[in-house]
N, C-alpha and C positions, 0 to 999 in steps of 0.2 A: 694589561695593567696588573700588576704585581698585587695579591691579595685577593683577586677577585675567583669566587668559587664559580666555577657552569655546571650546570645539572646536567645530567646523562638523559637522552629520550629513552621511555621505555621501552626493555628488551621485547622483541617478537615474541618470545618464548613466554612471557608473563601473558601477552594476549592468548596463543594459543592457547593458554592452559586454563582461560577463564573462558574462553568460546568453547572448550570439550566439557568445563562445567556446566554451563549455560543446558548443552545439549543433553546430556545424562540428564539434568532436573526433569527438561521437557520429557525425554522419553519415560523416566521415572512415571512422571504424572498420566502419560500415557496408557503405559502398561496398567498403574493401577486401575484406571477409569474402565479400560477392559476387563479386568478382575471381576472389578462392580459391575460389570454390565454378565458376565455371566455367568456369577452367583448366584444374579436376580434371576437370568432366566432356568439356571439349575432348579433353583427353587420353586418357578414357576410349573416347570417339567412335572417336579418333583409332586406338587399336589396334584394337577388333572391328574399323574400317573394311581397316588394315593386313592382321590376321587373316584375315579373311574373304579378302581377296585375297591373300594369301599359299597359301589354301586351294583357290582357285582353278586355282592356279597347278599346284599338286599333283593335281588330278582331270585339267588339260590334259595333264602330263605324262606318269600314267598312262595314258591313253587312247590316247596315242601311240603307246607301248611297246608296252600290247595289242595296238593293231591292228601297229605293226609284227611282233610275233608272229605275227599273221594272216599277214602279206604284202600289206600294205597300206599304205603311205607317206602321212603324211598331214602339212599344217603347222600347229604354233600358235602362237597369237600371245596372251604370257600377259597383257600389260599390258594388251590389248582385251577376252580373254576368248573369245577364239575358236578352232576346230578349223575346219581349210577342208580342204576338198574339192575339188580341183580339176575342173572341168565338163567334159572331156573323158574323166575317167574314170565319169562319168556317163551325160552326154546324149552325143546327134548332137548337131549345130551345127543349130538352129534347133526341136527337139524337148522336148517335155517327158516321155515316156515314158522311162523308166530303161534303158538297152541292157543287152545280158547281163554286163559288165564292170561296169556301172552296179548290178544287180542283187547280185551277188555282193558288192558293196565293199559296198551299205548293207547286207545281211546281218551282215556284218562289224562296221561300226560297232555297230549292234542289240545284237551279242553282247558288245562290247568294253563299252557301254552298261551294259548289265545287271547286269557281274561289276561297276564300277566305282562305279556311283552310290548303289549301295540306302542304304550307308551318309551319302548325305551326303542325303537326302531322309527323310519317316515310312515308307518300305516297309518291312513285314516281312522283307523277303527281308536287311536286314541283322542280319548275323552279329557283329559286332564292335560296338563302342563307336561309337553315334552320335556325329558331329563334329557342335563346337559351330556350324560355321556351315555353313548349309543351301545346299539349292540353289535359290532362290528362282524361276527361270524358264530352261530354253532354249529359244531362238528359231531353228527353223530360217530363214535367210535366203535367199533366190534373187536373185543378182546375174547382170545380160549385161550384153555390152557394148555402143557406142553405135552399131552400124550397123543400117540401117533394117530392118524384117522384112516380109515382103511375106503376101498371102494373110488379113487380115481379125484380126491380133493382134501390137501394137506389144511391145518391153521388157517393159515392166509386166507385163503378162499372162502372158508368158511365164515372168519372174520367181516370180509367182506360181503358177502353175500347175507349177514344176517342185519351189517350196517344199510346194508341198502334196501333190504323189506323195509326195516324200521323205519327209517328215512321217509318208502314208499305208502306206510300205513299212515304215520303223522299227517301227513300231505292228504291224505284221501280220507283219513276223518276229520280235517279239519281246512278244507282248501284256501281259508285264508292268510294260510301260513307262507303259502306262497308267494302272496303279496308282503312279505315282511322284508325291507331291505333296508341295506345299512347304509346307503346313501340314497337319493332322490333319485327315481329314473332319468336317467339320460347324464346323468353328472360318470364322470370319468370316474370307477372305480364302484359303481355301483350294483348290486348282485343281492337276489338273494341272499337271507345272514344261514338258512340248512346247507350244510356239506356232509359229505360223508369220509370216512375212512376206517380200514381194518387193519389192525397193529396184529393179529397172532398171539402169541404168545409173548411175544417180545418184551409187553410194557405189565408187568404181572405186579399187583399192588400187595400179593400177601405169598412170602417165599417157601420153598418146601414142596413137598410130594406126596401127604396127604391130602387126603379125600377135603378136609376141610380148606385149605388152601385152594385146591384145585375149584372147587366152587366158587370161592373170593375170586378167580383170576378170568371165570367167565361172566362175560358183563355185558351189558352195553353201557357207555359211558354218553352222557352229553355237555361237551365243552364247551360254556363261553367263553370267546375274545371277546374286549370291546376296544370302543375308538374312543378318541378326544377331539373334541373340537378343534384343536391345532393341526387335526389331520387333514385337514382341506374341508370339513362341513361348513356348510354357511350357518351362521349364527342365526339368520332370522327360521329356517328350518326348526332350527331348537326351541325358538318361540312360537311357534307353528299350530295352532289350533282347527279343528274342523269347520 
């Protein structure tokens, strides 16, 4: 019939083109919801990591105090993680046997040790409210410095051998230190938090080849790592009282 208009069905191509919109929006929304989900958990990361070294920070500072209590001067260094010892109130120059100055000072450390850590490790010996972030390991370290050693044992060795008295007097003035571990017995990953190791000369914290330097570079260092709860600990552990 003459005059009469018929509509066109619509083109395939107009569907197509709102079904590839459709799908962008969805994935749009997608992607963002993943954004959000791990910002959140960046975030979350980001404080136990904060935590945990803020806690850190607090067991160095402690330890200080005690042992200055003691009568015993010692440095830390909270951003590293360290308690140093300076190697003259340890060794002779060139020894690894602990001298009677040496002796005394690690008794000291041992005791300051004791009263300070139970709480931040599973020992029974803590009294108080386990803290939520543990002690995951300390490293006793033996650092010298770079001049040559004569007599059949370079740096290294020496390093070593004066981190592992250290190591062996802590333990034997204070046997409870043994018992300090950074997980529950029998849980996967669990260990003694004392290690030892000797860097040499390698890791020198004051540069140069005077006599004052070379002092600064022999040490004993004690490092802690710690953990976070998101590391496999059980939480009721952390609530954990005697």
């Amino acid at each position: 019939m003459e005059g009469t208009v018929r509509r066109r069905p619509p083109e395939e191509g107009e569907s197509y083109f709102m079904s590839m919109t459709d799908m962008m929006v969805g994935l749009l929304l997608i992607f963002i919801i993943l954004l959000a989900y791990f910002a959140l958990n960046l975030q979350s990361k980001t404080e136990e990591l904060t935590g945990a070294n803020r806690t850190r920070a607090e067991i160095l500072n402690d330890l200080q105090q005690s042992l200055k209590d003691k009568g015993l001067q010692v440095e830390i260094d909270t951003k590293t993680g360290v308690l140093r010892l300076p190697d003259d109130v340890l060794f002779d120059k060139g020894r690894w046997e602990l001298n009677y100055l040496g002796q005394t000072a690690i008794s000291k450390v041992a005791s300051a040790m004791v009263e300070v850590l139970p709480c931040y490790t599973t020992s029974s010996l803590c009294k108080d409210e386990r803290s939520k972030h543990l002690i995951d390991a300390v490293f006793v370290e033996g650092h010298t410095d770079s001049d040559a050693m004569y007599g059949g044992m370079n740096n290294y060795g020496l390093s070593v051998r004066r981190a592992e008295t250290t190591f062996t007097m802590l333990q034997l003035n204070q046997p409870a230190l043994r018992e300090f571990l950074n997980r529950p017995a029998g849980e996967p990953g669990s260990a003694p938090i004392l290690g030892l190791s000797g860097y040499g000369p390698d890791r020198p914290i004051a540069q140069g080849d005077t006599e004052t330097a070379k002092k600064r570079n022999r040490r004993i260092d004690l490092r802690f790592l710690m953990t976070t709860p998101s590391a496999g600990l059980d939480k009721d552990v952390l609530r954990q009282k005697p």
